[in-house]
Backbone as a chain_set.jsonl record, in Angstrom:
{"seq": "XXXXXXXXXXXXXXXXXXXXXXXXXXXXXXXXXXXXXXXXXXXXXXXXXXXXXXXXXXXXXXXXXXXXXXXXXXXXXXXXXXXXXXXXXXXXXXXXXXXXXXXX", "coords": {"N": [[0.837, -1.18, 0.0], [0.461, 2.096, -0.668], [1.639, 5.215, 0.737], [1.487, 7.726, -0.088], [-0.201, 10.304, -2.01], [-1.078, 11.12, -5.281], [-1.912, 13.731, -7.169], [-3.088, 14.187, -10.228], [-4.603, 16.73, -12.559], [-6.211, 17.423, -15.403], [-8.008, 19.161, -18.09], [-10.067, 19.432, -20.328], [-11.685, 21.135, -22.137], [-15.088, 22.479, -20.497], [-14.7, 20.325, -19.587], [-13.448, 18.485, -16.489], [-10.925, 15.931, -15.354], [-9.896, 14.683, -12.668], [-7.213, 12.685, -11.283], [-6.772, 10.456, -9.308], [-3.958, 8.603, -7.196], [-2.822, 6.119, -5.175], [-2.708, 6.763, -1.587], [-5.876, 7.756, -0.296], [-6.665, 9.375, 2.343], [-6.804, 11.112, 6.227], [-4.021, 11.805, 6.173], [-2.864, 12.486, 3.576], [-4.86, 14.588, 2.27], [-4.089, 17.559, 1.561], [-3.004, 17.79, -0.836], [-5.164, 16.696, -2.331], [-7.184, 18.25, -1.431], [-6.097, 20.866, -2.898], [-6.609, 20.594, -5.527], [-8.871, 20.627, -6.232], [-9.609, 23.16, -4.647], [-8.853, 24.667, -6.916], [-9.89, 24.66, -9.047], [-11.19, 25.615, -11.819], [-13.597, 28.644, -12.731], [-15.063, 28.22, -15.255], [-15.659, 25.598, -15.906], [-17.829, 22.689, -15.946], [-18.146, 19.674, -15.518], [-17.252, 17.675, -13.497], [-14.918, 14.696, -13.249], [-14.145, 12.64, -10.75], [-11.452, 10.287, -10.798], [-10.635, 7.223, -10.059], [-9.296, 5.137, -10.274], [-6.616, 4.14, -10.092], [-6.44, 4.577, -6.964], [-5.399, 3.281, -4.121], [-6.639, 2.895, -1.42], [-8.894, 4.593, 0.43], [-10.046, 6.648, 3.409], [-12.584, 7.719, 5.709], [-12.321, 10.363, 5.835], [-11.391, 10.733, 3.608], [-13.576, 9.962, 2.315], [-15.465, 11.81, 3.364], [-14.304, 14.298, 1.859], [-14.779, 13.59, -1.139], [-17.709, 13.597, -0.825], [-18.196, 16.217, 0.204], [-16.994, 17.853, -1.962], [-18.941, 16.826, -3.718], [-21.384, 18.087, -2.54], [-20.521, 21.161, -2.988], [-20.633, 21.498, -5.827], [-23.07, 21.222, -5.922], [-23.714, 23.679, -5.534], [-22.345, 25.077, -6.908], [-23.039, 24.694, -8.901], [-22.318, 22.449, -10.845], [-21.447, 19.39, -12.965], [-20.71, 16.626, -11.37], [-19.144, 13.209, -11.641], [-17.73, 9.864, -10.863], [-15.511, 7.427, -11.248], [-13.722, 4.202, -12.308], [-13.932, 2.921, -9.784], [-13.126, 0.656, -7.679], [-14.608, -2.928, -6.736], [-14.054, -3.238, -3.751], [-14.407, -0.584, -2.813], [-16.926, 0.361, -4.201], [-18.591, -0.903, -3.083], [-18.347, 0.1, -0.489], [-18.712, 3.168, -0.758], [-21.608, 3.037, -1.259], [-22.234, 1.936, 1.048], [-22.382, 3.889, 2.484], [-23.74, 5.652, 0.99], [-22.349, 7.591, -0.559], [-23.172, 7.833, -3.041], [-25.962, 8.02, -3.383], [-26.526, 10.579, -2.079], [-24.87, 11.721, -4.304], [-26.744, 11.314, -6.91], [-29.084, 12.694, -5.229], [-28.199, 15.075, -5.115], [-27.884, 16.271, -7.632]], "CA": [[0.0, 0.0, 0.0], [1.132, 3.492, -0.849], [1.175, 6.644, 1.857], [1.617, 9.306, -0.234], [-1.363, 10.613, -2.775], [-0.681, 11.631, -6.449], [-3.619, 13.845, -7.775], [-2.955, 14.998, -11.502], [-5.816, 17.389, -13.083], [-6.352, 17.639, -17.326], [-8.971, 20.26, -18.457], [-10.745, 19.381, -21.734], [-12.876, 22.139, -22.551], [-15.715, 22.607, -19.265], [-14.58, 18.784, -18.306], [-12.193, 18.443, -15.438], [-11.129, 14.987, -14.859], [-8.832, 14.5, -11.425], [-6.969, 11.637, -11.303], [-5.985, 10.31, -7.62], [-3.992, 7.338, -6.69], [-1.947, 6.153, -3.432], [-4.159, 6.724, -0.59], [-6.739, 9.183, 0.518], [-6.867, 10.128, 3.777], [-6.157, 12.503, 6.568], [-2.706, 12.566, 5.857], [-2.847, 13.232, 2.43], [-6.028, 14.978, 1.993], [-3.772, 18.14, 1.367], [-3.083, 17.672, -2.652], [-6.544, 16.426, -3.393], [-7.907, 19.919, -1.456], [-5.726, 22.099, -3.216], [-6.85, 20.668, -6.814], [-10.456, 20.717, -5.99], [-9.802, 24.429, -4.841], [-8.2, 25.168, -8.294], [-11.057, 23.919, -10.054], [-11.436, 26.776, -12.659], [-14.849, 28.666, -12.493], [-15.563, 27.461, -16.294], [-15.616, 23.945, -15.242], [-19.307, 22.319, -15.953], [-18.223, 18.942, -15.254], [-15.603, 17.47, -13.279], [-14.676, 13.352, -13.195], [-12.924, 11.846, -10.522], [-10.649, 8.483, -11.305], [-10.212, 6.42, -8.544], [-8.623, 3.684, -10.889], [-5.231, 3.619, -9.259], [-6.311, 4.473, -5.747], [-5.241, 2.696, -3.283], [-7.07, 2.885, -0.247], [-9.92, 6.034, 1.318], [-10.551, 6.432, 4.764], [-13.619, 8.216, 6.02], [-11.633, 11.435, 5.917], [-11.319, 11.032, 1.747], [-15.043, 10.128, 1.043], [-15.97, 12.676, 3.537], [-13.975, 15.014, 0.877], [-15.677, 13.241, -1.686], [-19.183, 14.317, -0.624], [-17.434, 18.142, 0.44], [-17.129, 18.186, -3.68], [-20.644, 16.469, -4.607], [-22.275, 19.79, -1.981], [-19.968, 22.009, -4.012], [-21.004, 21.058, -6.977], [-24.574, 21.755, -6.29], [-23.965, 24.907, -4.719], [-21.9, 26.23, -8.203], [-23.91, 24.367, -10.459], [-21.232, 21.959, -11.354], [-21.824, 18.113, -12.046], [-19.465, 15.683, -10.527], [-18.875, 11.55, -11.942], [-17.031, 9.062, -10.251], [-15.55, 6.709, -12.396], [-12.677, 4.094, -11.955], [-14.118, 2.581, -8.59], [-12.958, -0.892, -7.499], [-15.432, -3.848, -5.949], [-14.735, -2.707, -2.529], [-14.859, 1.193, -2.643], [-18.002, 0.555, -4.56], [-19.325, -1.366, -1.574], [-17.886, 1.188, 0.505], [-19.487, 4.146, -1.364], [-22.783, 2.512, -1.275], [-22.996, 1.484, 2.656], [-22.239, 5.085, 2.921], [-24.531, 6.388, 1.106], [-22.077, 8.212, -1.208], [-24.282, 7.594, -4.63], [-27.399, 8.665, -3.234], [-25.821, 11.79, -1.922], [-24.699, 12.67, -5.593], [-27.783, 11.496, -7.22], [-29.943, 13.794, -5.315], [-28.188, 16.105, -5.571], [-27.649, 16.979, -9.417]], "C": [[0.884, 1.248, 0.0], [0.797, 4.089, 0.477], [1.956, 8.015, 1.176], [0.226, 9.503, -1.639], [-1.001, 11.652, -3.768], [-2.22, 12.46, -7.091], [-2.769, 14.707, -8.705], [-4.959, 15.661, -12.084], [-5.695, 17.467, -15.05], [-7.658, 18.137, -17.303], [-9.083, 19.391, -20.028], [-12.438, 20.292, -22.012], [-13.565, 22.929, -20.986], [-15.741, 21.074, -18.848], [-12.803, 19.187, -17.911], [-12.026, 16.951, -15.344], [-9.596, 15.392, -13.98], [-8.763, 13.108, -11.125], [-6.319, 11.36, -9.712], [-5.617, 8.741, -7.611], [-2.833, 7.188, -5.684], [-2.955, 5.926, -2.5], [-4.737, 8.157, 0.192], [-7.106, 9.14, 1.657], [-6.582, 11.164, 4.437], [-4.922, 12.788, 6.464], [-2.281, 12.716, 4.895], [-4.008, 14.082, 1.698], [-5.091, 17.005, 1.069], [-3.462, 18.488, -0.477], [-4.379, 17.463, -3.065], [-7.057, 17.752, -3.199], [-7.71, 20.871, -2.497], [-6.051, 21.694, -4.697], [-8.657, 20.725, -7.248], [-10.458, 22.062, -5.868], [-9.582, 25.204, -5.768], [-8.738, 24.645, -9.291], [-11.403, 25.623, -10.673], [-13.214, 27.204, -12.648], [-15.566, 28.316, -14.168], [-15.821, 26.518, -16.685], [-17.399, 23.619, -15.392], [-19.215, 20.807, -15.102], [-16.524, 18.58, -14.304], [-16.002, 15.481, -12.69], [-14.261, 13.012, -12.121], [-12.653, 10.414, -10.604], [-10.128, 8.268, -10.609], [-9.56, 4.987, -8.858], [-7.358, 3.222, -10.046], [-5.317, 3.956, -7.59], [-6.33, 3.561, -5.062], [-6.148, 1.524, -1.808], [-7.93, 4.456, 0.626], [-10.41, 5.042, 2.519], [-12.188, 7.204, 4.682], [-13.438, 9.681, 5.802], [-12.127, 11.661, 4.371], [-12.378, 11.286, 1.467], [-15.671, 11.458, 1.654], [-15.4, 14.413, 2.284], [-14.639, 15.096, -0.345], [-17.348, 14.297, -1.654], [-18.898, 15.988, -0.031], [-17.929, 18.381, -1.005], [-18.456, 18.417, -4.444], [-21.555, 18.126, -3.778], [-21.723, 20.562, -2.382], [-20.54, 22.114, -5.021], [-22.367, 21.37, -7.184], [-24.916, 23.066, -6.215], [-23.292, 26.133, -6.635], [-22.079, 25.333, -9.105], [-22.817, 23.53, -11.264], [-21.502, 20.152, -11.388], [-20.682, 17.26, -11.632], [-19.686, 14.417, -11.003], [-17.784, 11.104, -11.434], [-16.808, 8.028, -11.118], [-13.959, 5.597, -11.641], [-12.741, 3.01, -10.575], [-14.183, 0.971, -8.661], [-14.199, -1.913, -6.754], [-15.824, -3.462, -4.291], [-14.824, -1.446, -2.228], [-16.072, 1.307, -3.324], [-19.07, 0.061, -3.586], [-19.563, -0.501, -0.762], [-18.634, 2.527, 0.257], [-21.059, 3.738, -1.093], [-23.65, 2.358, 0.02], [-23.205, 2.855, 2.838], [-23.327, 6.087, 2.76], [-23.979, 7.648, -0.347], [-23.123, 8.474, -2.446], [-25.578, 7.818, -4.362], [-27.602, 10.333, -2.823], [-25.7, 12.403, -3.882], [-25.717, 12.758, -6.503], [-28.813, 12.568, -6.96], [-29.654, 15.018, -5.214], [-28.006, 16.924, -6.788], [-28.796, 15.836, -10.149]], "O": [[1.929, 1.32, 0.648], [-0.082, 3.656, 1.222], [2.66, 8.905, 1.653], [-0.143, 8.425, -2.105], [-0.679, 12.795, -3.444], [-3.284, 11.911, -7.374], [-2.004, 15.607, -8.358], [-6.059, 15.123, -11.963], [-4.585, 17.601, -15.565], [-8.473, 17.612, -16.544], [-8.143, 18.854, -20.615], [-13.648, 20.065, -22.037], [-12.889, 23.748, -20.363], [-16.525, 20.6, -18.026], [-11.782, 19.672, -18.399], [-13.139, 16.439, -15.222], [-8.621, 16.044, -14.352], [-9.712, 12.391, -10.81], [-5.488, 12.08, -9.157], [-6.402, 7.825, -7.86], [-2.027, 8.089, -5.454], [-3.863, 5.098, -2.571], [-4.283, 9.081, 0.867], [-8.246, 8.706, 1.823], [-6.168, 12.167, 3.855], [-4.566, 13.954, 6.63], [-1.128, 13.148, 4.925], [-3.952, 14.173, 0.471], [-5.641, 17.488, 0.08], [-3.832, 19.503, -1.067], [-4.776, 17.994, -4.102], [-7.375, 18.472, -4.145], [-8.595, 21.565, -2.997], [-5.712, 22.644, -5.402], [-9.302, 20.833, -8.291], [-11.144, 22.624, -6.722], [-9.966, 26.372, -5.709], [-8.17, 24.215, -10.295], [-11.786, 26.571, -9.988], [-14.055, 26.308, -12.574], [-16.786, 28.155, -14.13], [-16.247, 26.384, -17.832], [-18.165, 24.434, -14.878], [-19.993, 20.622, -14.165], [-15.362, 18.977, -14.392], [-16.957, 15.095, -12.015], [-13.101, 12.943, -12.528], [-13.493, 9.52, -10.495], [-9.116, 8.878, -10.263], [-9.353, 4.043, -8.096], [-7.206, 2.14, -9.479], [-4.343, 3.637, -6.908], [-7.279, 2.791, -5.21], [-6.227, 0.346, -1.459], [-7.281, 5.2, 1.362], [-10.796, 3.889, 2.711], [-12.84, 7.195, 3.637], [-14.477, 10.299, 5.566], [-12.964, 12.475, 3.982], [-12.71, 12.233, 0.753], [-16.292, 12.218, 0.912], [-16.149, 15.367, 2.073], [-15.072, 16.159, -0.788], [-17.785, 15.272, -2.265], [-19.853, 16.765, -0.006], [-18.987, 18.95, -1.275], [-18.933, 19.276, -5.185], [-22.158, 18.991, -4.414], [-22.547, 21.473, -2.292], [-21.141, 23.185, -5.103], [-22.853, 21.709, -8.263], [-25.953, 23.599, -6.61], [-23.62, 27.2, -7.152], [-21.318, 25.182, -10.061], [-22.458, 23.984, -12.35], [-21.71, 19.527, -10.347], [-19.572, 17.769, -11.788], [-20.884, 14.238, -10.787], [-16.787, 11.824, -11.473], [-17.756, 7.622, -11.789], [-13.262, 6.032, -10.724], [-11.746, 2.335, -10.307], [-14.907, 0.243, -9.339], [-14.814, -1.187, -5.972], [-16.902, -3.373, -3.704], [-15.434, -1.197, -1.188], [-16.552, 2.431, -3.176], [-20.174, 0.566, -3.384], [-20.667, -0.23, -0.291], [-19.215, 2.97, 1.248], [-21.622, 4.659, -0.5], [-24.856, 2.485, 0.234], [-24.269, 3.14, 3.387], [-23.787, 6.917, 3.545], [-24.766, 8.354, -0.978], [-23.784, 9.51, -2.511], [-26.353, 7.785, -5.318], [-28.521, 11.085, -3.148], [-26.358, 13.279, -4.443], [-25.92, 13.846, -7.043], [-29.362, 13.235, -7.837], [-30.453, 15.955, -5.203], [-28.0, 18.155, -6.807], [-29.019, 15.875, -11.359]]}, "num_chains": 1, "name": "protein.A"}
């Protein structure tokens, strides 16, 4: 398992996709913030790719769902894409995907 957290960003037009992999938690939550806060205000959509992540704590998805109430608040939609067997479990007990559903 990794402990450090790689988040690259690529712009294509008003799509954002943010790529994260390593592991999300509280002790790397610091790179994913600062590319979420540097989310351009011409941005319609933004992806994230959770293909190479690692490992999220409670800390990450709570970041996660930070984004998805962003997102509603500046009219922005948000997709999750990339998500393994058990972070899709994990997302699910949580609640994540009903969260983003109602909200956009």
């Amino acid at each position: 398992m990794y402990d450090t957290l790689t988040v690259e960003k690529k712009h294509d037009g008003d799509q954002c996709t943010i790529y994260v992999s390593g592991v999300l938690d509280y002790s790397t939550m610091d790179p994913f913030n600062e590319e979420i806060e540097a989310l351009h205000h011409g941005v319609n959509n933004v992806t994230i790719n959770f293909e190479s992540l690692e490992f999220i704590d409670s800390t990450g998805i709570g970041a996660i769902i930070n984004l998805v109430h962003e997102a509603n608040d500046k009219q922005f939609k948000v997709e999750l894409e990339g998500i393994n067997d058990d972070m899709q479990d994990l997302f699910e007990t949580i609640g994540v995907f009903q969260i983003l559903d109602s909200l956009q």
